[in-house]
N, C-alpha and C positions, 0 to 999 in steps of 0.2 A: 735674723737668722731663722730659716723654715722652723717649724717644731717636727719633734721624733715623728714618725708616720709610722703605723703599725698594721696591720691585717690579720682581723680577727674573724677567725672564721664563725661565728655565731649570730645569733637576732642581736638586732641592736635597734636602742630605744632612748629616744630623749627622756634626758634624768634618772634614766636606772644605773645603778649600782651593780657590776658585774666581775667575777672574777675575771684574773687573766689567763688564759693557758700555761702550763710548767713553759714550755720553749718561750712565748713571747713575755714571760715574766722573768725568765734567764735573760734575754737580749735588753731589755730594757734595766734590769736592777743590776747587771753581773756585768757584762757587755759595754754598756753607753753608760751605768753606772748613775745613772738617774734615781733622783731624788726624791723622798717623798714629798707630795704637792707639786710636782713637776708637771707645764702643761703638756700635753702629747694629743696626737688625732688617731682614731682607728677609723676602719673601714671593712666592709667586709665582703666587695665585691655586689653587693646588690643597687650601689647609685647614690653617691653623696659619700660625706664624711662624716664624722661626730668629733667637735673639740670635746675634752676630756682633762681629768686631772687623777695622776698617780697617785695611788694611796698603797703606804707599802707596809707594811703587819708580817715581822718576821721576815717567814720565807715566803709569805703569800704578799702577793701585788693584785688591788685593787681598779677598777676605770670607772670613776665616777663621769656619766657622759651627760656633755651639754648639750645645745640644739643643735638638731640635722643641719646638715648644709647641704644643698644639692649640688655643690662645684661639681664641674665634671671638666676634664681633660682630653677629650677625644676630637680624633680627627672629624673633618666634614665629612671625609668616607668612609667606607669598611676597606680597608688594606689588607691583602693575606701575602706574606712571603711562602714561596713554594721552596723551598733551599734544599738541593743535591745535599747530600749527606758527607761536608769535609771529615778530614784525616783527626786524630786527636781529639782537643778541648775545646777545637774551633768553634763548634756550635754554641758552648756556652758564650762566646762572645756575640754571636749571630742573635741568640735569642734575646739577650740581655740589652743590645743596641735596639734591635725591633722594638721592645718595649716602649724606650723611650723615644723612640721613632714613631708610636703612635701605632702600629700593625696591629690588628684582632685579632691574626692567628698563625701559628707559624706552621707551616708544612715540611716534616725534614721527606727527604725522597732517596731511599735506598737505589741510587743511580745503578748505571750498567758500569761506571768507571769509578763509583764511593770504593776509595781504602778500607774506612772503616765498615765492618759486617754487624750488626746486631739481633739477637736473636733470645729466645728463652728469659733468664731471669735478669742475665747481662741487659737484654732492652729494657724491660719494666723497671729496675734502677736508673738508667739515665736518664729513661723520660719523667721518671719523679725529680730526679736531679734537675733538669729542666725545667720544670714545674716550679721547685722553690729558687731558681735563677730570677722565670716569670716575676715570680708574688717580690721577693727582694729589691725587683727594678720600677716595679709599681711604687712600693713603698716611698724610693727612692727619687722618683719622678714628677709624682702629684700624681699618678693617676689613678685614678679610682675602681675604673673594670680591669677585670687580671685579663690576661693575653692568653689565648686560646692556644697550644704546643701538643700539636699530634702524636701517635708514636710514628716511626718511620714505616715507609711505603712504599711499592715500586708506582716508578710513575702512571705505569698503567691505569693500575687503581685507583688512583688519584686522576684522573683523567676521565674515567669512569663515572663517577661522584658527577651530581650536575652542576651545571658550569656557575659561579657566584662571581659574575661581571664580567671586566673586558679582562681578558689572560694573554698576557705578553711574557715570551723567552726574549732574555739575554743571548745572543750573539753575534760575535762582531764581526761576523761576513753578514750582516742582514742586512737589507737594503736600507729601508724607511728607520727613522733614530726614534727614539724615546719619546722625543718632542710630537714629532710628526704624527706619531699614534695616537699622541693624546689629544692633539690639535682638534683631531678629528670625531671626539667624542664630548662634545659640548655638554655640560652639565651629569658628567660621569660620577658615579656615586660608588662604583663596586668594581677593586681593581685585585686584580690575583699576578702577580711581578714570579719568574721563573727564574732560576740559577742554576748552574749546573755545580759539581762538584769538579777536584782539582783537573781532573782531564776533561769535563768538558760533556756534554753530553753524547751519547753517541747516536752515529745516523740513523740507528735504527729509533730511538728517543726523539730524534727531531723531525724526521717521518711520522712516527704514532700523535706528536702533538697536533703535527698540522693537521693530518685528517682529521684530528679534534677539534680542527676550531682558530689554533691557540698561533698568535701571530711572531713571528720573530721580529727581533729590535736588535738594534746597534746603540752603546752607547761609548762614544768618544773615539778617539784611533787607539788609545792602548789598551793595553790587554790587563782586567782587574783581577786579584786573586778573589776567589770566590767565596771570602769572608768581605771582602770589601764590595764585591759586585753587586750583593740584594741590597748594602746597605745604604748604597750611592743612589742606586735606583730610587729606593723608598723614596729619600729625601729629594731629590729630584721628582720625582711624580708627584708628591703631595707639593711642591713647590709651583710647577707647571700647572697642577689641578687646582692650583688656592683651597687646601686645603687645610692649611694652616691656621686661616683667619679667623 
């Protein structure tokens, strides 16, 4: 069975002795209910892991850490999903799958047809919400660099920003598939995968992409909800681009 995986946001050093943060000494002692002497990993998003052992003193929890490991869990390429901004809770599913999907970064995209609106303080809590979705699924996954979760954006803006590899939209009047796009970038290393939200992009959005550059794709004959569209994609492009390996 994996051991507990933690994320410590601090320096970490083979053989030092370090406290735990209050929250990741709640989830470990209160939570998982872990024992003292229990082995566990931290990590702290800078590259590697550190095996470790619980030491627990009261209400203070200890990480006595052993030698660095430099595993790393990352794809062959950098992945960024660009994902329309669904209705609800939907994203916390979107971000949480991407992780373990292997994606570097998530881009939400305050669509011309997003339900949801976010603004003021309402945005800056969900994208923290977000944020420890990220660090959770890491933990969760083996992997060791956190997932990069923007705040939301019109697509423009995001369009704007210069281009980080080949950038393909999802839709399903496109001519050329998924396959077909990638066929044709032999040893592609930098891919940016577009979704729209529940309606879809609109034509004035798929107009502004193309004069950007950004190619449309078809995948399959039906139609994905667009919690399920980026996440097909990933997994299908990282499969096509052997990215996996």
């Amino acid at each position: 069975m994996p051991l507990p995986r933690f994320f410590c946001d601090t320096p970490l050093s083979a053989g030092a002795r370090l406290p735990l943060p209050d929250t990741l000494a709640h989830h470990a002692v209160r939570v998982l209910r872990l024992r003292d002497g229990a082995a566990i990993v931290l990590f702290n998003g800078q590259g590697g892991e550190y095996a470790a052992t619980l030491e627990i003193d009261g209400k203070s929890a200890w990480a006595q850490l052993g030698a660095h490991d430099p595993r790393e869990a990352e794809l062959a390429g950098h992945l960024t999903l660009v994902q329309g901004l669904p209705s609800g809770d939907k994203m916390d599913w979107v971000v949480e799958k991407a992780v373990e999907l292997g994606a570097r970064r998530v881009v939400p995209i305050q669509a011309q047809r997003s339900v949801l609106q976010l603004s003021g303080a309402r945005l800056d809590k969900r994208v923290a919400h977000w944020a420890r979705i990220a660090l959770a699924a890491s933990e969760q996954c083996g992997r060791n660099q956190l997932m990069r979760v923007d705040a939301p954006m019109p697509l423009a803006a995001w369009l704007e920003q210069p281009a980080d590899g080949l950038r393909l939209l999802c839709h399903p009047e496109a001519g050329p598939s998924l396959a077909d796009a990638l066929s044709a970038q032999p040893g592609l290393r930098r891919l940016c995968l577009l979704v729209g939200p529940e309606g879809g992009w609109s034509d004035a959005e798929l107009a502004l992409a193309a004069r950007h550059g950004v190619q449309a794709v078809r995948y399959g004959p039906r139609i994905l909800r667009t919690e399920t569209a980026g996440l097909a994609l990933m997994a299908s492009a990282t499969a096509l681009l052997e990215w996996q390996e």
